[in-house]
C-alpha distance (Angstrom), angle and dihedral (degrees) to the residues before:
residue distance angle dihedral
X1 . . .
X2 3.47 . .
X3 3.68 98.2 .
X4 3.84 83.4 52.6
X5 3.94 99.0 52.9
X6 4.04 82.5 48.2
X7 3.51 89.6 57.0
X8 3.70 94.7 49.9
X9 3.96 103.6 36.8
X10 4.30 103.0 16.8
X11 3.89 111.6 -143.5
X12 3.55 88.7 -107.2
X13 3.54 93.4 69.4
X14 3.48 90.7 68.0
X15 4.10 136.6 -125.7
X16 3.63 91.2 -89.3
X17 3.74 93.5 56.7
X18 3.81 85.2 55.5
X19 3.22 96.3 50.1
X20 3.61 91.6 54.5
X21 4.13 89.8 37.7
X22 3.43 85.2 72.6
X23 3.28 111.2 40.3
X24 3.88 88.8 52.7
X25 4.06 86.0 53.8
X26 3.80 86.9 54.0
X27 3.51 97.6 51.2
X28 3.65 92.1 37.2
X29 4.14 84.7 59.3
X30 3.85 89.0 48.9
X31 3.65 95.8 50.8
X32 3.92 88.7 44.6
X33 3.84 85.1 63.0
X34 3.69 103.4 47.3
X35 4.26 86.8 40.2
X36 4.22 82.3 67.8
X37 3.93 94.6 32.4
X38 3.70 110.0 47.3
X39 3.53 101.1 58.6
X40 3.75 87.9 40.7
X41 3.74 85.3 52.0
X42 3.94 97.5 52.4
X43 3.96 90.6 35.5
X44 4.18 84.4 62.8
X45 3.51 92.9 48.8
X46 4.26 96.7 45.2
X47 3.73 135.8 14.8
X48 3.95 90.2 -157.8
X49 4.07 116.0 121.6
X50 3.33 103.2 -153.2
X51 4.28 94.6 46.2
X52 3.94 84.7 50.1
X53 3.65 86.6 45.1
X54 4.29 88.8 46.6
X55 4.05 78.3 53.9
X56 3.96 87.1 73.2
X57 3.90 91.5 32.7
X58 3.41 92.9 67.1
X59 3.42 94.5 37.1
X60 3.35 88.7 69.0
X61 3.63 109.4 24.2
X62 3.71 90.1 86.5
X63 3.93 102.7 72.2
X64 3.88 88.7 54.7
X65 3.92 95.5 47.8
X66 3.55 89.8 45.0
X67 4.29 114.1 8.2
X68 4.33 88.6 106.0
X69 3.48 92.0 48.5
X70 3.84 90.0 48.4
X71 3.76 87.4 48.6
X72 3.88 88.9 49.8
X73 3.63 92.2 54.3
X74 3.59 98.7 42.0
X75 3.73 89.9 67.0
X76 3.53 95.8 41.1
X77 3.45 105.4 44.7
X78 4.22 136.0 49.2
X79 3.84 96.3 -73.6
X80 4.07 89.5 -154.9
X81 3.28 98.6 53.9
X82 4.02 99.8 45.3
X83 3.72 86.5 55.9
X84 4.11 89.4 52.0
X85 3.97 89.5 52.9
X86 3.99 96.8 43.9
X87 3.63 85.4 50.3
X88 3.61 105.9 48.6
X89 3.78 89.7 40.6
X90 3.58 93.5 60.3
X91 3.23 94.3 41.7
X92 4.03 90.4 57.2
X93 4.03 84.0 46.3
X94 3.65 89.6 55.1
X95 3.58 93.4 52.0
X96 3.54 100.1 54.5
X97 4.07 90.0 50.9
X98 3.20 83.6 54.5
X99 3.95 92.6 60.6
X100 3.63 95.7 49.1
X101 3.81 96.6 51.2
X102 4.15 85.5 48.0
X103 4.07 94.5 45.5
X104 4.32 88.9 36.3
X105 4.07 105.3 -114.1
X106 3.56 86.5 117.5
X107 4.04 113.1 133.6
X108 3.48 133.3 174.6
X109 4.00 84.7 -119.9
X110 3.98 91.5 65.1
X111 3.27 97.6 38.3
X112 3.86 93.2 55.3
X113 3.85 83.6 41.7
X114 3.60 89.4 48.3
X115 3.59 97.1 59.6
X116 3.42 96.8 42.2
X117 3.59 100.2 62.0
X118 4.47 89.4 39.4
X119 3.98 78.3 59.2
X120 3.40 100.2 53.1
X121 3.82 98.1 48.0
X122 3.87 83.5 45.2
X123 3.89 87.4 64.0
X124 3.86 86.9 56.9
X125 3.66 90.0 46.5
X126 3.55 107.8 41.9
X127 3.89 91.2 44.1
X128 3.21 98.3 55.6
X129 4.00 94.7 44.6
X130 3.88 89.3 59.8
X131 3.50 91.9 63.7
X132 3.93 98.7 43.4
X133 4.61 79.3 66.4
X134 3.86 100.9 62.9
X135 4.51 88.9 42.2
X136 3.99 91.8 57.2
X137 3.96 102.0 34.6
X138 3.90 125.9 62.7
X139 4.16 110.0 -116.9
X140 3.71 94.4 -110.4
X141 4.23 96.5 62.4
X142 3.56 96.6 37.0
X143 3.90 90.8 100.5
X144 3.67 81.5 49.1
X145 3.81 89.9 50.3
X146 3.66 98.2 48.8
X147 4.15 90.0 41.6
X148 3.60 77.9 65.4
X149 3.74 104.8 46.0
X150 3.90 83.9 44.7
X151 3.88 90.3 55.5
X152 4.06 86.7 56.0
X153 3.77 89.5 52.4
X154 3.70 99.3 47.9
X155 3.84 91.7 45.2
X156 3.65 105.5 36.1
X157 3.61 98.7 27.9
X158 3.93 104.7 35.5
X159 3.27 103.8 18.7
X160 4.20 105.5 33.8
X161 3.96 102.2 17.5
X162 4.03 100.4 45.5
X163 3.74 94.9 51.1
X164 4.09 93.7 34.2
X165 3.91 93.2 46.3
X166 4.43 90.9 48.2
X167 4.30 82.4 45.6
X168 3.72 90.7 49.3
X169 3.50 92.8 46.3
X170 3.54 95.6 49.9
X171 3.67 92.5 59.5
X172 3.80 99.8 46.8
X173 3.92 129.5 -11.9
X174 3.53 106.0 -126.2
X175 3.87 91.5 40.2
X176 4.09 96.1 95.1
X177 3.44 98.6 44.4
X178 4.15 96.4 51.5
X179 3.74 83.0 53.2
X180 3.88 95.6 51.7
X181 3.84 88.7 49.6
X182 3.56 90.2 53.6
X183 3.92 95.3 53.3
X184 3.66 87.6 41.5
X185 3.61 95.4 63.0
X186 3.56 97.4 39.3
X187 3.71 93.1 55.4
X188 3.84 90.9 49.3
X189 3.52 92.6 55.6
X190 4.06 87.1 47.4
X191 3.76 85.9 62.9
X192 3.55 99.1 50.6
X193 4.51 84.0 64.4
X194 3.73 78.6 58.2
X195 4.61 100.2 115.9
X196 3.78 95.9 -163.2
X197 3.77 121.1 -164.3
X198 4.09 111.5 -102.0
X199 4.09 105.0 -95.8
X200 3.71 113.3 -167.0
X201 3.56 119.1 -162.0
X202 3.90 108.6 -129.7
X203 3.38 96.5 -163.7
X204 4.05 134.5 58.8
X205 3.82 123.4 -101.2
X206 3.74 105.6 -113.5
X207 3.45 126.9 -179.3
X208 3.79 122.1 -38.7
X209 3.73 101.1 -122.1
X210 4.19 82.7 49.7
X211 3.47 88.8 53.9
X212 3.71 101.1 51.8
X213 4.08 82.1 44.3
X214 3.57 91.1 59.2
X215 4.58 90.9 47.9
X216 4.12 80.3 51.9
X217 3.64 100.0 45.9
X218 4.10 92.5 46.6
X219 3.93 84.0 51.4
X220 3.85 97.7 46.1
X221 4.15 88.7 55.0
X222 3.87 95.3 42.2
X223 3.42 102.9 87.5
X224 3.75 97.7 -168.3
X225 3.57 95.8 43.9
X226 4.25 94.8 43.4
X227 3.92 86.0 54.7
X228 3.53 94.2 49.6
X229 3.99 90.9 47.9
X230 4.02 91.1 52.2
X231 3.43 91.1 41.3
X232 4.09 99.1 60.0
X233 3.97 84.7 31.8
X234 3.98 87.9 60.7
X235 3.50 96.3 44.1
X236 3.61 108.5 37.6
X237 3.99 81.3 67.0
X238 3.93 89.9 69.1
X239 3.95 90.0 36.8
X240 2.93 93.9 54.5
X241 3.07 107.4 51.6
X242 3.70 95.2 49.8
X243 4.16 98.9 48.6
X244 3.93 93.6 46.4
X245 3.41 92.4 72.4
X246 3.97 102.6 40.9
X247 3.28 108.7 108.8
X248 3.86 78.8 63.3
X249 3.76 91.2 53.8
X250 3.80 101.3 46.3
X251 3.89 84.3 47.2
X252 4.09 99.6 49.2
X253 3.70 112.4 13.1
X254 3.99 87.7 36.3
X255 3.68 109.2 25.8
X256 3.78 97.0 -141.1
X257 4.20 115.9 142.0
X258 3.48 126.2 -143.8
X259 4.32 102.3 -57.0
X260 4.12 83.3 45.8
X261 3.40 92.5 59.5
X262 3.67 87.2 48.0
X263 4.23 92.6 54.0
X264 3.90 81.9 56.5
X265 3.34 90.1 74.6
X266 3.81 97.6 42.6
X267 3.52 93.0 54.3
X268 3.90 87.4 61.6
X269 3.75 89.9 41.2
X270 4.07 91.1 52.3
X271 4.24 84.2 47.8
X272 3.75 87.3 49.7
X273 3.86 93.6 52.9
X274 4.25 86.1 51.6
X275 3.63 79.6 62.4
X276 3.44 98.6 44.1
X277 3.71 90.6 50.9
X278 4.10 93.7 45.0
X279 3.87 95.9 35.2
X280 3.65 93.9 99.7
X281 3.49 100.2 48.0
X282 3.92 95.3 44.1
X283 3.72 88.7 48.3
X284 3.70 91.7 56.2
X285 4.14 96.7 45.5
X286 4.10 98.8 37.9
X287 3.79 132.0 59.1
X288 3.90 117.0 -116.9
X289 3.69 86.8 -116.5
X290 3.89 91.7 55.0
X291 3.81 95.6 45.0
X292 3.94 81.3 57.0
X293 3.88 98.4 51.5
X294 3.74 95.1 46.1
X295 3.85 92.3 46.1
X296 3.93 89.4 51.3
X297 3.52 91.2 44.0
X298 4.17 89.0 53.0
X299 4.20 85.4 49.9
X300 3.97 92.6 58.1
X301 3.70 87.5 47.9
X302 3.24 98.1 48.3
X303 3.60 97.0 60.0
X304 3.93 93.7 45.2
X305 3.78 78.4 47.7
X306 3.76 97.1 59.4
X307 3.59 94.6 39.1
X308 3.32 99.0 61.6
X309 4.08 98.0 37.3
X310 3.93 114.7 102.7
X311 3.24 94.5 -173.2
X312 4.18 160.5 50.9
X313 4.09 85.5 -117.8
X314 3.74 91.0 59.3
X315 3.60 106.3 35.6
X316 3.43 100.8 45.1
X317 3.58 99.2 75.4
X318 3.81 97.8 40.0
X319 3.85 81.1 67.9
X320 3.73 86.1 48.7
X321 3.94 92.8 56.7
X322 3.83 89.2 38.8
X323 3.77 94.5 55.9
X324 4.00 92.3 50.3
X325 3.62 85.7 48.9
X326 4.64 94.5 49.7
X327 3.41 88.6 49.7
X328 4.00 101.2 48.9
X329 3.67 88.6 46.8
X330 3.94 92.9 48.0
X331 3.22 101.1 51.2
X332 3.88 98.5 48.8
X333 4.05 89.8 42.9
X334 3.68 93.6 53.7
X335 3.70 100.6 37.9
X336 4.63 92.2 47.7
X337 4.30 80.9 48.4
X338 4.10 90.6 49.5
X339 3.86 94.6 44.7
X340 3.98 92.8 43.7
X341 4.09 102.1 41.1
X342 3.83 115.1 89.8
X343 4.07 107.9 -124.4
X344 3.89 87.4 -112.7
X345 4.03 87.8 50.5
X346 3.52 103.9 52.9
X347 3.37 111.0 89.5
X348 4.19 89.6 51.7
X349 3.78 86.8 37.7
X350 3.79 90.2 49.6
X351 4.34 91.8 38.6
X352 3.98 89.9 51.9
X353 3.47 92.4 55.3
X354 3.60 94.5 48.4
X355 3.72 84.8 51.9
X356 3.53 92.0 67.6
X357 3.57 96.4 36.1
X358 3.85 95.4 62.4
X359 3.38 103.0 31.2
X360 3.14 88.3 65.4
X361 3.80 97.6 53.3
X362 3.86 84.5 46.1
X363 3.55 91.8 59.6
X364 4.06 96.4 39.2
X365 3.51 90.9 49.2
X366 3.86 103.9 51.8
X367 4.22 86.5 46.2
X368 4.10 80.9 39.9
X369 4.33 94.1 58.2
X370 4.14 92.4 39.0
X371 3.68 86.4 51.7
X372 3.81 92.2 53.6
X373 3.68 93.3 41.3
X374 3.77 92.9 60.2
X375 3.45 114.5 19.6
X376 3.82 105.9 30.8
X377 3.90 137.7 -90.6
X378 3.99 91.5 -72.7
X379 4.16 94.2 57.3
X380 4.09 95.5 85.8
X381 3.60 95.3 47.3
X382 4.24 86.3 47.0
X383 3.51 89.7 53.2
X384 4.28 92.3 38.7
X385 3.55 79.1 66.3
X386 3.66 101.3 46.4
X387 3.96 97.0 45.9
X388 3.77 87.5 43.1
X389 3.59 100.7 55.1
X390 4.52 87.8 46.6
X391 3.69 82.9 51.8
X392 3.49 103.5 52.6
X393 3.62 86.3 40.0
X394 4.16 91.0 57.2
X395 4.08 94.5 39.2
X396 3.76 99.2 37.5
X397 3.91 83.4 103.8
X398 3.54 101.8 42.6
X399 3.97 91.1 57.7
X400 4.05 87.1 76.2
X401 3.81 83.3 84.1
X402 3.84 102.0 74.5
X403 3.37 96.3 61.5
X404 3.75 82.0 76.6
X405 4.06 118.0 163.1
X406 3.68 96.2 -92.3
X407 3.68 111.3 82.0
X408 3.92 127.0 -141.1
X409 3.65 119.1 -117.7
X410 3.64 119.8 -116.5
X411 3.98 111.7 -106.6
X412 3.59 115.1 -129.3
């Protein structure tokens, strides 16, 4: 055993990054769940597109009302202990949803309700936990570190929780989302065995809306970093509006019930651990920049990809390529913002690039549920493909910039 936990967290990582190692895996396995069971969960209670779209919407409308105050916050405040408070919030949240699908009040008002309020304390949470990474690992293993935090996701969230949470709802309802709140809480309390090293702010805290200037400013002269925030921003848009409706998708243009939908998400999980497995040795043979362009270039395929499939046979392993290709791009965008951000910066750092990462899904997926609505399930994934291929088109330049002059260490 212990030869195995070596292997998958190395000593020199620390206890605290184990500690947090598995806590992330936890939560990563809860999230899996409800990622399969929420839209199956507002799909029973409505056949309308665009409120199953509005599912997603609000989903991910709260990281762009409230990502730069998160960020704010996150360098302000103790980062551990805003993560255990998110947590154990939602986790309480969860559990009363839970007792209104069981006893039958369940609407499709509350649920949408529900998840809007879980996603805005999961700004809080999730911003501060990507700071707590870069104060308990060195620099040079932090791509090693996130490889591993990555691996959780693919396999407990993709691959375990999506297929687990449309299973458990299939036998009863309420049954996912008791289990989520369980692993929830027990990955907030995880956290709280976290020992982080004292961080003094050298500066004073001045006004909020200076604050968030400051996160916007760093961004705007980091060339690296500003490329990678325009380039998610961009393509989120067509992402989005594609994956908010595809529960529809997998249902009509696919005919798969609820576990089908659930292997849509393991197929991408089972691409993303080709990438974990080949990250390394792509890393150390392609540019930055070049990783970039080919991923993007995989994304506008995809769609076309999709829209044009018919069936389970086809699809299937377009979500195998596009899982290889999300991971890859992760893992290099997350560890080039950890090495650049200042320790005092990375909560706004961290909150502007979530910014631009959902508000670009919040745009995609209200164009993504009116396209559904009127012109069938295929229309967002047509026009994925459209707005994908302009984009790439308008920030094929732009991508030079990642191949800044501070390499990325190979992940191991």
């Amino acid at each position: 055993m212990s030869t195995v936990i070596e292997t998958v967290a190395p000593k020199r990582l620390g206890t605290g990054f184990r500690w947090l190692l598995a806590s992330s895996w936890l939560n990563n396995l809860g999230d899996g769940i409800s990622i399969a069971a929420g839209p199956l969960l507002v799909a029973s209670l409505t056949h309308s597109a665009f409120l199953i779209a509005s599912a997603a919407l609000l989903q991910w409308l709260p990281p762009l009302v409230f990502g730069l105050w998160a960020g704010v916050l996150s360098d302000r405040l103790d980062r551990r202990l805003l993560v255990v408070t998110a947590d154990l919030i939602r986790a309480g949240l969860v559990v009363m949803l839970s007792l209104t699908i069981i006893t039958g009040a369940v609407s499709v008002s509350l649920v949408l309700g529900t998840l809007f309020v879980l996603g805005s304390l999961d700004v809080f949470g999730t911003n501060a936990t990507s700071t707590l990474l870069p104060m308990l690992v060195h620099r040079d293993d932090l791509a090693i570190a996130n490889s591993r935090i990555q691996v959780g996701m693919i396999t407990l969230n993709q691959l375990g929780g999506a297929p687990i949470g449309a299973a458990l709802f299939a036998a009863g309802h309420a049954s996912p989302f008791v289990t989520e709140a369980a692993l929830v809480a027990a990955g907030a309390l995880l956290v709280a065995r976290v020992a982080l090293p004292r961080y003094v702010r050298e500066d004073e805290p001045k006004p909020v809306w200076h604050e968030i200037a400051e996160g916007v400013r760093w961004v705007r002269h980091h060339a690296a970093v500003r490329t990678l925030v325009l380039t998610i921003f961009t393509f989120n848009i067509t992402f989005g509006a594609a994956w908010s409706v595809l529960v529809l998708y997998a249902s009509r243009r696919l005919d798969l019930g609820a576990v089908g939908f659930g292997l849509i998400t393991t197929m991408s999980a089972a691409g993303g651990l080709l990438g974990t497995l080949s990250y390394g040795w792509i890393i150390r043979r392609v540019s930055l920049g070049n990783i970039m362009r080919v991923g993007l270039i995989i994304e506008t395929l995809t769609h076309l990809g999709l829209a044009l499939a018919t069936t389970p046979w086809v699809a299937m392993p377009i979500f195998f390529v596009f899982g290889a290709h999300a991971f890859i791009w992760g893992t290099t965008s997350i560890t080039v913002r950890q090495r650049a951000v200042p320790t005092g910066l990375q909560g706004r750092v961290t909150s502007v690039n979530t910014v631009g990462t959902f508000g670009g899904l919040v745009i995609g997926s209200s164009i993504g549920g009116g396209l559904a609505e009127r012109y069938g399930v295929t229309a967002p994934f047509w026009f994925a493909f459209a707005g994908s291929a302009i984009f790439l088109v308008v920030i094929w330049a732009q991508l030079r910039h990642i191949a800044h002059d501070e390499s990325v260490p190979v992940a191991a």
